[in-house]
N, C-alpha and C positions, 0 to 999 in steps of 0.2 A: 473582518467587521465584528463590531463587539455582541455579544452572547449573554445574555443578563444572568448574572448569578452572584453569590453573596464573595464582597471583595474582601472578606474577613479571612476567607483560607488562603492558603499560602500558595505562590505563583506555579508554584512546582507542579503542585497537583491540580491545575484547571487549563491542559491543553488546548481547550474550545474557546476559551476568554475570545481571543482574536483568529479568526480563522486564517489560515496560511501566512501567520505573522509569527508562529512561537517562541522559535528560537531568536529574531529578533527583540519582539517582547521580552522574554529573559536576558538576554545582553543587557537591554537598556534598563531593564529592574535590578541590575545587577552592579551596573554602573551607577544608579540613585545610591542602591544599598552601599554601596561605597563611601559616600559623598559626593560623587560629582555629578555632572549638570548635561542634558542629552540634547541635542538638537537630532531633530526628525527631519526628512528631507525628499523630495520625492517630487512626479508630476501631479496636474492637477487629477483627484478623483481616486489615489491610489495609495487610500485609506488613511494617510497622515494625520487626521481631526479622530480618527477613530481611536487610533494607536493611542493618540496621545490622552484622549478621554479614559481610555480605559486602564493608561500608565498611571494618572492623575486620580482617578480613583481605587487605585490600586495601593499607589503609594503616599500618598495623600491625606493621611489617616489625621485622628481626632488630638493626636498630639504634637500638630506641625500646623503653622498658619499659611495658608494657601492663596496666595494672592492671583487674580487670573484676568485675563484681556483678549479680544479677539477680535482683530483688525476687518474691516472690509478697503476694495477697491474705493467706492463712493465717497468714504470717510476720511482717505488718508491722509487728505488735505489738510485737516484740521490740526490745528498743535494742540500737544499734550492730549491728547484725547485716550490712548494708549495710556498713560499716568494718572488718568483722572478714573479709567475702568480699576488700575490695581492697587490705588492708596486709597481710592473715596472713601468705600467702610473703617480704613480703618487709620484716618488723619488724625482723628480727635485720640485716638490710641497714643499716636509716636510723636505730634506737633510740641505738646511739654516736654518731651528729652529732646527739642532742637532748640540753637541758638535763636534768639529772633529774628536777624535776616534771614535763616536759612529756613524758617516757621513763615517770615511771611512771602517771602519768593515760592513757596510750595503752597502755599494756600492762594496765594492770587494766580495761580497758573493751575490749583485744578478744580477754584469756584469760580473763576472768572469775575471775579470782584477785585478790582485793579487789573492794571494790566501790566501784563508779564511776559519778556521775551529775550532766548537764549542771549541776543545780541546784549541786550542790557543788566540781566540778571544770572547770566550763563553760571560764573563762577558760583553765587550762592543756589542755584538752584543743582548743578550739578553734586554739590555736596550736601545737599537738604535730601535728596535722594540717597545716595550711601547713608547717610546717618541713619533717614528712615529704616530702611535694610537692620542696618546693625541693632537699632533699638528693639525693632521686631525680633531680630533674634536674640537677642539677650534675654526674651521669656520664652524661647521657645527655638526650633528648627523654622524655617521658611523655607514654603517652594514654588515660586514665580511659574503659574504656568501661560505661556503667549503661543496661540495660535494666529495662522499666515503671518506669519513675522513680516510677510514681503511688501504686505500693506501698512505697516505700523508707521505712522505718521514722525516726519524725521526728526524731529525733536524727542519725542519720546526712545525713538532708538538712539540717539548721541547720548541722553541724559544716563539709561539703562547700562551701555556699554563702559559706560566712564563709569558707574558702579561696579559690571560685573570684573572689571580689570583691576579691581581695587576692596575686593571683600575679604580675599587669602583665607584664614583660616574661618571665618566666620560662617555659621551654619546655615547659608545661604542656598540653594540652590535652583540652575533653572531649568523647565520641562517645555522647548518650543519645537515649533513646527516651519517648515517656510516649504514657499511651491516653488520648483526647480525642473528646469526642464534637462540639463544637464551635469556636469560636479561641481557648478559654480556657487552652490552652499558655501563656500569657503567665505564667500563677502559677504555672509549674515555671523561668522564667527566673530566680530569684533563688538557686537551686543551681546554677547556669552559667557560667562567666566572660562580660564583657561585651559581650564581640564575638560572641557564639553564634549562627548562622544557623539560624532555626528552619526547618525544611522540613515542609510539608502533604503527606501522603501522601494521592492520592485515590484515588477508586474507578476500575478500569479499565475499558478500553477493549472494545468485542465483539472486535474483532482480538488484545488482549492477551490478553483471556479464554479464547479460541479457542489460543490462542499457550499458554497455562499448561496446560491440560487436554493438549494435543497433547505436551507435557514434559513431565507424568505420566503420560505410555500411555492416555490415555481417545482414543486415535483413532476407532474405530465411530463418533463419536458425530456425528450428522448438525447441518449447518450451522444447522438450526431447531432444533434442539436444545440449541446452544450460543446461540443465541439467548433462547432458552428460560431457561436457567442465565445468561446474562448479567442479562436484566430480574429473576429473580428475587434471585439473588446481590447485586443494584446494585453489580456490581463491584464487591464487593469477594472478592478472591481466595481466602479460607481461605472463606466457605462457598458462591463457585464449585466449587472442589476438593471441596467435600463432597458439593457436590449431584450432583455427576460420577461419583465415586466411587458413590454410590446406584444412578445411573443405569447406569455397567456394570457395577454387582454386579447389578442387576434383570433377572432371566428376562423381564420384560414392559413395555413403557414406556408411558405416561398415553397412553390413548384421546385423539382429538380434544376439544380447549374444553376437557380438563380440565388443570390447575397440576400442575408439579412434584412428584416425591414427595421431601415430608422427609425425611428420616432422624435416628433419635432425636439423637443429638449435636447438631443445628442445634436441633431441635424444644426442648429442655431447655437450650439456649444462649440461644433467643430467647422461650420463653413463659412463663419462671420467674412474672413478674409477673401472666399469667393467673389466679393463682391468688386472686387480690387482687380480682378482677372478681365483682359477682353474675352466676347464671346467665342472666337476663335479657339484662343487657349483654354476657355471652359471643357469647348467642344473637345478637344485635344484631350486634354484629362478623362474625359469622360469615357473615350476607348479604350485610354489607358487602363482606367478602371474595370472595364470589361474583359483586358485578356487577362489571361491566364499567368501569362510573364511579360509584360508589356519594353518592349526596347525601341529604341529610336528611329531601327529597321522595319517594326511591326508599321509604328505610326505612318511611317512614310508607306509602308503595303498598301495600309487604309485609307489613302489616301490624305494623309495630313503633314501638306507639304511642308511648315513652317513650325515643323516641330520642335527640333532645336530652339528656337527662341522662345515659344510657348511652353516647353517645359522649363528654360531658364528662368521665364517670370513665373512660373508656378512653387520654382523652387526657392527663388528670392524672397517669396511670401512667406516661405516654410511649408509651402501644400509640398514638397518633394525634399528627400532623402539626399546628396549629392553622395555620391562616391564614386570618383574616377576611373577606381578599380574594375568594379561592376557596371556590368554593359545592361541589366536588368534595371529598369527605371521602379523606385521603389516609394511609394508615397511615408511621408514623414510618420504617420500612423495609420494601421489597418482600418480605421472608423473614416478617414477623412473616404476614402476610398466607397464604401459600403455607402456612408451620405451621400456622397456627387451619385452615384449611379442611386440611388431611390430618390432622388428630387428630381430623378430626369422623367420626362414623360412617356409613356409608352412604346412609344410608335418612334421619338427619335431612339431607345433604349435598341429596338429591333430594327434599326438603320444601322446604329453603331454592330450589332453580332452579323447582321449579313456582311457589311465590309468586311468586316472578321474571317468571317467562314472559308473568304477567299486567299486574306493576305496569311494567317498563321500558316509556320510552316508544318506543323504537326499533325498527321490528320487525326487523332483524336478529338485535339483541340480545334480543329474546322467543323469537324463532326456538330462538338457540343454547338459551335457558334451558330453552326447552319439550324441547329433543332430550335433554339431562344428566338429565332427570327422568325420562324416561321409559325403560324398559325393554322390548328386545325388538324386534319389526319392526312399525313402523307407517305404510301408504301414505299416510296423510295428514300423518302430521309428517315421513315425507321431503319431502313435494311443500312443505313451509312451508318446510323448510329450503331445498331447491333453488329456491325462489322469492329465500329472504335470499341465498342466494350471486349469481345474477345481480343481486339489487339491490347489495351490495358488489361485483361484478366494476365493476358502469357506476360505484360512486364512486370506482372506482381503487385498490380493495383488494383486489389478488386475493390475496394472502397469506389475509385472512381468508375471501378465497369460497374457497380451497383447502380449509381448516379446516372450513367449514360442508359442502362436496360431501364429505367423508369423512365426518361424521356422519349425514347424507341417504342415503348409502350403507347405513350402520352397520341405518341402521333399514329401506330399502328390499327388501322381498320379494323373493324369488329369480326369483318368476314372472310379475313385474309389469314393466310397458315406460313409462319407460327401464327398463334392471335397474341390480342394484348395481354392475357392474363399468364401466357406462357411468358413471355418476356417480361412480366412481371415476377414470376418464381425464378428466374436467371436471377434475376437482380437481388431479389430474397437472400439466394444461396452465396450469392457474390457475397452480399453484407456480413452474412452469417464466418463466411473467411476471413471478411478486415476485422472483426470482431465487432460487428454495428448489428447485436442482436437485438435489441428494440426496435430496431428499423426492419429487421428480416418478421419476424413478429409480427409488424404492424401491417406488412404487404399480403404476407400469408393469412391473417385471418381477414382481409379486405378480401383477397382471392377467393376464402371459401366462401364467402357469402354470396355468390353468383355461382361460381363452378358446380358441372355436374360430370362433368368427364371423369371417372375412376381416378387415372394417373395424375391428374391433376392435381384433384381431392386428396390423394396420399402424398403426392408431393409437398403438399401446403403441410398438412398435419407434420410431416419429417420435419418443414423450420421450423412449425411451432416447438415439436419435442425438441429439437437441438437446441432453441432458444431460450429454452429453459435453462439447461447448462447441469450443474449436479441438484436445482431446487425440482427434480423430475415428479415430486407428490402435489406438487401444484398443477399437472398437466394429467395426473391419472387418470380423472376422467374422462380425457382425449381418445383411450386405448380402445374403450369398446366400439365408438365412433370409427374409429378410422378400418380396424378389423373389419368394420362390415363394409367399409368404401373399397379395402382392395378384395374382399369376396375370395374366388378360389386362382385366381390369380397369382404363380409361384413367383414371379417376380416380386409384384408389389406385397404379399407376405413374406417375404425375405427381408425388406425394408422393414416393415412393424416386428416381427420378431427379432431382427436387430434392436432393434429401440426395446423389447421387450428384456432381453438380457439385461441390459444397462438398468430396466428396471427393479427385474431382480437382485442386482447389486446392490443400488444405489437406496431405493424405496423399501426393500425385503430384505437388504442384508443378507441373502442366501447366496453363496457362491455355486455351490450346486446346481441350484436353480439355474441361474446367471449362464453357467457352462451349458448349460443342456438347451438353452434355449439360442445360446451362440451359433450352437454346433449344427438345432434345427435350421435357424437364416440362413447359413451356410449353403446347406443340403436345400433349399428352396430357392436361392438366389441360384446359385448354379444350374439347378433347374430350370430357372428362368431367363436363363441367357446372362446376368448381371452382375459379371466378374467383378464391378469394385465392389458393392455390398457382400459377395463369396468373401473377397478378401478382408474388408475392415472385422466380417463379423468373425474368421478365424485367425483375424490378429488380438480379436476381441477374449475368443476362447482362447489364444495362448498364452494371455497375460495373464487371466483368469486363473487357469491351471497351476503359472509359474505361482502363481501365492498361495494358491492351496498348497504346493508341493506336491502338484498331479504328477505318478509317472509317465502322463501322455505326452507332459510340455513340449520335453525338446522335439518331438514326432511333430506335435501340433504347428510349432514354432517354422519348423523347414515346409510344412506344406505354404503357410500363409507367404513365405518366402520363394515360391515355387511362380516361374514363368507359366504364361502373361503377363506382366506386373500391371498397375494402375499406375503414371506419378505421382498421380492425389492420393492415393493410399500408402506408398513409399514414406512419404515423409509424412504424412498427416499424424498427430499426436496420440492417436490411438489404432492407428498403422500396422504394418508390416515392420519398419522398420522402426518402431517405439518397441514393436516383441520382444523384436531382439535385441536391443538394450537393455528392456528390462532382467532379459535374461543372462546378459554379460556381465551386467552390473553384481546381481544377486550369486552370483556365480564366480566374483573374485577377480576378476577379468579387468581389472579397472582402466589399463591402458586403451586396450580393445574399446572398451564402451565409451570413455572419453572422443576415442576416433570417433565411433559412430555417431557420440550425438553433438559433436561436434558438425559433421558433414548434414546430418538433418536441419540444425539451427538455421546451418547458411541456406541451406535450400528453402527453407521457410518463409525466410529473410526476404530471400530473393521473388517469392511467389507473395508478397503482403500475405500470410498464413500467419494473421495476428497473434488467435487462439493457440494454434499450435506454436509460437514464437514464446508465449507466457512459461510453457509447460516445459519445453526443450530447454529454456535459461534455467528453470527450478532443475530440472535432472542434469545439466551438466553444474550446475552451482552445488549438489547433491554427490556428485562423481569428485569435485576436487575437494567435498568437504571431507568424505573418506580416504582419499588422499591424501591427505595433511594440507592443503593448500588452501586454509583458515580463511586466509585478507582473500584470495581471488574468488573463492565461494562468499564471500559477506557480499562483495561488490557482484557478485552474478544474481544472488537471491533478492539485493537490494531490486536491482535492475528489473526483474521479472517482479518481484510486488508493484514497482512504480507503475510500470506497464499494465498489470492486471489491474490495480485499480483505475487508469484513464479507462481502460475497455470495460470494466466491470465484468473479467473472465476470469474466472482461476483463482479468485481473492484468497480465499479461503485455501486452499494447496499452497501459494505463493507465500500464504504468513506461514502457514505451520513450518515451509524450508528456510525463510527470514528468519524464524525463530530459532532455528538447530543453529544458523550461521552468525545469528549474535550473542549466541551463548556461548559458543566456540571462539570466535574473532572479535564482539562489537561488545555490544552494552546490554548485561545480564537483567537489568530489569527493563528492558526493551524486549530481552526476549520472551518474557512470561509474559508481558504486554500483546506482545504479537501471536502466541501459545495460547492465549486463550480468547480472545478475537478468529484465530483459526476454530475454537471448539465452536463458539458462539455462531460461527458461517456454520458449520455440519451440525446443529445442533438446529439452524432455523428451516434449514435445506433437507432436514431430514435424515443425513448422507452418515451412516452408521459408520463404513468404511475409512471416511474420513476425520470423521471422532475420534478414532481409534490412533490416527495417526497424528493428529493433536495436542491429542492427550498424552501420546508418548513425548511429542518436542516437550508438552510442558512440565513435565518429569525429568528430562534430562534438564531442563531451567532451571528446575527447583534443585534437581544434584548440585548443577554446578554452582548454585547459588547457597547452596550450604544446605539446603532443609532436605536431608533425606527423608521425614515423616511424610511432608508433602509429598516426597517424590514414589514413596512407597502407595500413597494413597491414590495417585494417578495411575502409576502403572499394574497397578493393580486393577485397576478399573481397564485398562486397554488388553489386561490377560483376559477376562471375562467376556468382554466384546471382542476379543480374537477370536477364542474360543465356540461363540454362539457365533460368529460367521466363515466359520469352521477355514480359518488361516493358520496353516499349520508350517508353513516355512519360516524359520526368524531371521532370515534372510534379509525380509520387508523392514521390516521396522528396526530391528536392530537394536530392541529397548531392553531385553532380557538381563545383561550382565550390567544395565546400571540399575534394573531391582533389585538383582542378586547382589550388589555394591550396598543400597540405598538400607536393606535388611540388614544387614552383618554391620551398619553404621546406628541402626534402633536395637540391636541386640537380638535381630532373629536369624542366626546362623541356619538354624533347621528347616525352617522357609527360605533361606538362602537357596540351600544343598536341593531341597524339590522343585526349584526353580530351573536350574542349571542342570540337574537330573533329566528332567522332563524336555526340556530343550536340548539337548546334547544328542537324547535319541533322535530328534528330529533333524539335527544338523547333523550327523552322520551320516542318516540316512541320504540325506540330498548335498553330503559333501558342500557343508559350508566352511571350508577349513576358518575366514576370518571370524566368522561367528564363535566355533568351537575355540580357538583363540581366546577370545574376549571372555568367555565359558570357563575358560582354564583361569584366568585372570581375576575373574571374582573367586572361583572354585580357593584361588590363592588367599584371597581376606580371610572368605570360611576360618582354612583353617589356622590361619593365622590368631584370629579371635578366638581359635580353640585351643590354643599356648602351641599349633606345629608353626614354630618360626622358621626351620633349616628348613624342612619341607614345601613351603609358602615360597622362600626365598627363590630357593632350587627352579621352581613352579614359575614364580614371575620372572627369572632369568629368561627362560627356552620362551614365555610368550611374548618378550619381549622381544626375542629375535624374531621368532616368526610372524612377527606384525608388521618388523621391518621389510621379512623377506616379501611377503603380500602387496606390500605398498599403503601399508593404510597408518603413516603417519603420523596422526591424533591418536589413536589406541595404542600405537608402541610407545608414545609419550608419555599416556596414561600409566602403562605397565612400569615405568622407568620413573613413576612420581610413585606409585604404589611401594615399589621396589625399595626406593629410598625415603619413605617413611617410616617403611618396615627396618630396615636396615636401623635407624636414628632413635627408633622407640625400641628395641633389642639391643639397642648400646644402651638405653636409659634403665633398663632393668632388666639386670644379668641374673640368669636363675642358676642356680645351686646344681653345677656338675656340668651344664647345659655346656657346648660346645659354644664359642662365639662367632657370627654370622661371615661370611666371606662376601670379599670388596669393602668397600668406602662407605662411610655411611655420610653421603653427601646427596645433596639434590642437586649438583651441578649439571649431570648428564640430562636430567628433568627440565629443569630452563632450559641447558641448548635444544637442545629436541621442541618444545613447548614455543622458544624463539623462532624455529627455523619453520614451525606449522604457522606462526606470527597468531598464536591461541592466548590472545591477553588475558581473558578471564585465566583460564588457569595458569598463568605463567603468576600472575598475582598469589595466585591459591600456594603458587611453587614458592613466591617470596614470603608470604605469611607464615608457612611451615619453618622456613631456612630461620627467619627471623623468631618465631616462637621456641627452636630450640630443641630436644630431645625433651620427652614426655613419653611416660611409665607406659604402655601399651594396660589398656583397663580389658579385661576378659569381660567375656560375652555376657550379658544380660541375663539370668535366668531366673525361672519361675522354681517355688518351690515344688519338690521331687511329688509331691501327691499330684499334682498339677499335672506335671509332664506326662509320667504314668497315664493318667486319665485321659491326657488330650491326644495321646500317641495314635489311636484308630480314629482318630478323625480326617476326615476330608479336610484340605487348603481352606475352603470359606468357611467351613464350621468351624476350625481352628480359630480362624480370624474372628469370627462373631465372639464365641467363649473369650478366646483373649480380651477385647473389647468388653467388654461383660463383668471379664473380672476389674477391669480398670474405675468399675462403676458408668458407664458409657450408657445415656439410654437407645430403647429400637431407633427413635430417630437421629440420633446422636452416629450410632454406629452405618445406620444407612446413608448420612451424608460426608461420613469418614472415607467408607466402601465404593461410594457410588453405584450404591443399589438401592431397590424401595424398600418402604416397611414391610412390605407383607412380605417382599422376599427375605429379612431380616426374621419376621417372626417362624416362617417355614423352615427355615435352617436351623433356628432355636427348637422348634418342634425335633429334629430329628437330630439334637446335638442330645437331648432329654433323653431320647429314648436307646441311644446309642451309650452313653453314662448310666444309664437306671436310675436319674432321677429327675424331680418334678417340676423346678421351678431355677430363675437367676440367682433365687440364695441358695441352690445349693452350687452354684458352678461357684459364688464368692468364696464358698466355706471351700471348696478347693483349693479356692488361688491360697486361702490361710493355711493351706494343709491340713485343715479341721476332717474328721469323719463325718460320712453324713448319713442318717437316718430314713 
């Protein structure tokens, strides 16, 4: 749907113009920019008038004459009426460049003064059209735009088509639309010139859907809810918008198991044809509409003997789908369905689910049917219902055991155990798993406002906190509240000091904290009898540890792994078994981790473990991207973004690995796109941890995309926010040697060498051989930029092998492009005595390698160098000698300020270079003053001049 904003800029840059239309939109602006002519194409309602408005003013501009018509049903009858909407203004223009028959068969057919008709005047009117055409464009481009073609009164389209068959090179072009229920668009192409690119408008996306309602102001509206409006809408947008619009004009929204409510405009848009139906066959439909999967077997359960022929005339109407293949009877669109059952009355609505309850063969689905029918509170059809919900939780559906515990609820006694508000936190915690955290949310804080039971109370507050997701500084205020609900209680304080680590992570940025507070829930859940919370919260401390580079990890790692096991903690995302991936992975192990998060994915899979399903696709998309397995990580990371945004889980993580996997594989300004939409999520979320990790993808974006300065200037900012949340394995991130790369490409060898310094000790320490690898590998530009080219060589030979031998793909590519530039720029300028380099100076081994990872960005980077040629290797950047001398006892950021300083940069200039504040800027200048002996930014200039200072 169109987005108001000025059509002056270029299509490129305005992805919001049309909501889940873009890349369409650009095809067909692409196809105009061409020349030629687009038909749009589609059902009714799904967006076609929109597209085509927003094409038309797009391209449309003030030096092209734009003739325009828009057909109704009511009207089509009429001749020429279509010809009189797109010559009227501008007859008196073109009628003197026509001959006079051909002047006046065009003027009596569209003033209606004489009478004029194809039969009589066909020939002259047919050509008094083309002429028209042609005279308009002889001062200028033309572009006919016709919306619903399908009504365009038939004259006007014989007269159009015998035009557009007959304009050739003339700058002619046309922009329509027509409503198509299937690909029979083809029979509006003979009113089109012959180049016309017909475009399918389909139905959208849940994210687009979700995306269109949020740009008509239906925000309230919960993520199951848009859910809800998606399956029933089948995407298509105008009766998504209607059903939304219903929904927050509604004082009350559909009780559990029951469909959408129509609203008359959709209901009279889609059941016109019901009227055509016997009662019989309505009735019939109207079951149908109520099961779940309705078959010909169902009907006949429910008694509806003459089904068969009742759905044959339902289908001859087109109320039904025919497919002989499928034994599921399938209505022609999700809305006709949603209509028949909201025009039904109440009382037959719960006629039709008691029949139900008995004929499905599924007892879930008898479950649901029997609670719809029944009115009121009943102990035993809750106890049927909360029996279907745990048998959907074990098949993996907890969305629908969500569903069934609120109806279980609905009907559950006030004074019967469970009660209803417990079967209301089941259904919570169900939600909070299919990833329907608005819904878990909305139950839980309904819960607290009656509950007083302790366990209750803290169990409501756990959705809320999980509901949050990583925005946990929106829920702070929650913590002291609930602390006092579970009192001294070591169970229920194992649950909140759980949730309390996460907040020292996530809100505090203190890993310390984080661990010590894991380690307490630990030690208090076990306490209190409550092995899964023991375990998530020491799967919690052993992740914690592995990025610190605790020496507890692997200790920590085997207890959280230690019988009893939970299965919900097994595979849960932040698990027992998430541990130990993370610690396989960081550890080099890459086969190993692939197995395991391989086997977690499936199990997740299998249990609907949505949230955890977002997270497992990003770390195995993660595992094959270290790997080398480029194209299979783009499509993993794709996969887990799509997902994360339907659920609204994990957005923010899903882009920042979307982003590493299309800088690598896809489309490099997609990925800075996505790189910085991940900082933007941990920037509004609060989420320090995940800034860090952001910022690193959008540093490697900016490497790969050529701008080391940007690249320096980010990861520079993720060394400083490592640093203060005291992450000291470079294991994580993995961002170090393409600072140490991104400096010795700005000329700062010597910040290179403290980078790689400082990190080396730490990847020894915790045996990261691929890290120290990659270490080695920049360590090779160093000194390469410092004229040791055999030693550099030497140096990227061995890292190359052992990247291979590790398995990690991309890096041994990397080593093997380094290798052979080095090589190609030491053939271009041979120095005086110097030995000449050993091997090829070719980048052939760099493509194959770069091919076989399928890393198109840099496989490109590989052809531009091959193609650019040998070039003289330029030595490293430097400052003159008073400088260096001077800057030698400074700290890394004082360095960086002084350098910055001398470049003439001011405090706020330098602080949005750094990604630090001013005051932190002027406190570093304070002790860079006093560390030099002197007073002010002229005299660090008169340094950089090598001037003495005073």
């Amino acid at each position: 749907m169109t987005v108001r904003r000025d059509f002056q800029e270029p299509p490129r840059s305005r992805p919001d113009l049309v909501i889940g239309r873009e890349d369409l939109f650009t095809s067909a602006r692409e196809q105009l920019g061409r020349g030629g002519s687009v038909l749009l194409h589609g059902p009714a309602g799904i967006g076609k008038s929109t597209v085509l408005r927003a094409l038309a003013a797009d391209y449309g501009g003030a030096d092209r004459t734009v003739l325009r018509c828009s057909a109704t049903e009511s009207e089509s009858h009429l001749p020429f009426l279509a010809l009189a909407d797109l010559f009227g203004l501008v007859l008196e223009d073109v009628s003197g460049a026509l001959p006079g028959a051909q002047r006046t068969a065009l003027e009596s057919a569209l003033t209606g003064r004489g009478e004029s008709t194809l039969q009589r005047d066909g020939l002259a009117l047919r050509l008094a059209v083309l002429s028209a055409l042609r005279a308009l464009a002889a001062k200028g481009p033309v572009l006919v735009v016709a919306d619903d073609l399908q009504w365009l009164d038939a004259a006007s389209a014989e007269l159009l088509g015998f035009a557009a068959r007959r304009l050739g090179d003339t700058p002619v072009q046309m922009l329509c639309a027509v409503r198509t229920e299937g690909q029979e668009y083809d029979r509006h192409l003979p009113a089109s010139p012959p180049d016309t690119l017909a475009v399918r408008l389909g139905p959208l996306t849940r994210t687009q859907v979700s995306a269109l309602l949020d740009h008509r102001g239906y925000t309230p509206l919960s993520r199951s809810t848009v859910r809800d409006i998606h399956r029933t809408s089948g995407g298509n947008p105008l009766f998504a918008l209607e059903l939304g619009r219903a929904l927050a004009e509604s004082p009350a929204r559909p009780r559990p198991g029951e469909p959408l409510p129509v609203p008359t405009s959709l209901r009279a848009l889609v059941l016109s044809r019901l009227e055509m139906l016997s009662d019989e066959a309505r009735r019939t439909l109207l079951v149908a509409s109520a099961g779940a999967r309705p078959t010909l077997a169902l009907l006949h359960a429910a008694g509806r003997e003459h089904a068969e022929a009742e759905t044959a005339q339902a289908a001859a109407l087109g109320l039904l789908a025919t497919d002989p293949e499928a034994p599921a009877l399938r209505f022609a669109h999700p809305l006709i369905s949603a209509a028949l059952y909201a025009e039904a009355p109440a009382q037959e609505r719960r006629a039709v689910h008691a029949a139900l309850s008995t004929a499905a063969s599924d007892p879930i689905e008898r479950a649901r049917h029997l609670a719809l029918a029944t009115t009121g509170t009943d102990p035993d059809v809750a106890a049927r219902l909360a029996e279907a919900g745990a048998l959907a939780r074990d098949r993996g559906a907890p969305s629908v055991a969500a569903s069934l515990g609120l109806l279980a609820a609905r009907h559950t006694p006030v004074d019967s155990a469970p009660g209803p508000d417990e079967r209301r936190l089941q259904a919570a915690e169900d939600a909070i798993t299919a990833g329907e955290a608005d819904l878990a949310r909305d139950i839980a804080r309904d819960v607290l406002t009656r509950a007083t039971v302790p366990a209750e109370r803290v169990r409501a507050w756990m959705v809320v906190i999980e509901a949050a997701g990583q925005a946990l500084g929106e829920v702070d205020a929650v913590f002291p509240q609930v602390l006092a609900d579970a009192g001294d209680d070591p169970g229920l304080l194992g649950l909140v000091h759980y949730q309390l680590a996460w907040r020292g992570l996530v809100v505090e940025g203190d890993f310390a904290e984080a661990r010590q507070e894991a380690a307490h829930a630990a030690e208090l859940a076990a306490r209190g009898g409550d092995r899964r919370t023991e375990l998530m919260a020491l799967s919690f401390q052993a992740s914690t540890e592995t990025l610190m580079g605790h020496p507890d990890a692997p200790v920590t790692v085997k207890r959280a792994l230690r019988e009893p096991q939970d299965p919900y903690v097994a595979c849960h995302h932040n698990g027992a078994g998430s541990a130990r991936f993370r610690w396989l992975i960081m550890s080099d192990q890459l086969p190993e981790a692939r197995a395991a998060i391989t086997a977690l994915l499936r199990e997740v899979r299998r249990r609907g473990m949505v949230e955890s399903e977002v997270h497992f696709l990003r770390f195995l998309a993660d595992t094959e991207l270290r790997s080398g397995h480029c194209g299979r990580a783009l499509d993993l990371a794709r996969e887990s973004l799509r997902l994360a945004r339907d659920s609204g889980i994990g957005e923010g993580a899903s882009a920042m690995l979307a982003s590493l996997a299309e800088a690598s594989a896809g489309d490099v300004d997609r990925a800075l796109a996505l790189a910085r939409e991940a900082a933007d999520h941990a920037e509004v979320d609060g989420d320090q941890m995940y800034l860090s990790r952001a910022l690193a993808a959008l540093g490697y974006a900016q490497l790969v995309a050529g701008d080391p300065a940007a690249t320096v200037r980010s990861l520079r900012r993720v060394r400083e926010l490592e640093h203060g949340l005291g992450i000291n394995d470079p294991g994580r991130g993995r961002w170090h040697g393409d600072l140490a790369e991104a400096l010795v490409r700005i000329g700062e060898p010597g910040e290179a060498q403290d980078v790689i310094d400082t990190t080396r000790a730490h990847a020894l320490r915790l045996g990261r051989q691929s890290v120290l690898a990659v270490l080695d590998r920049a360590e090779a530009l160093v000194r390469a930029a410092r004229g040791e080219h055999e030693a550099a060589a030497v140096r990227l030979t061995s890292v190359q092998d052992r990247l291979g031998r590790l398995g990690y793909g991309l890096e041994e590519a990397r080593a093997a492009f380094a290798l052979a530039r080095l090589r190609t720029q030491a053939a271009a300028s041979p120095r005086t005595g110097a030995r000449p380099l050993t091997g090829p100076a070719s980048y052939d081994e760099a493509a194959r390698l770069f091919r076989r990872c399928r890393a198109l960005p840099w496989l490109r980077q590989v052809d531009a160098a091959a193609t650019a040629g040998p070039t003289a290797v330029e030595p490293a950047a430097t400052a003159p000698a008073a400088a260096l001398d001077a800057l030698e006892g400074l700290a890394s950021m004082e360095r960086q300020v002084a350098s910055l300083v001398m470049e003439g940069a001011t405090n706020r200039e330098i602080a949005a270079r750094l990604f630090i504040s001013v005051k932190t800027v002027e406190a570093t200048l304070t002790r860079v003053y006093r560390k030099l002996g002197i007073r002010s930014r002229v005299d660090i200039v008169r340094l950089a001049a090598g001037r003495r200072t005073t």
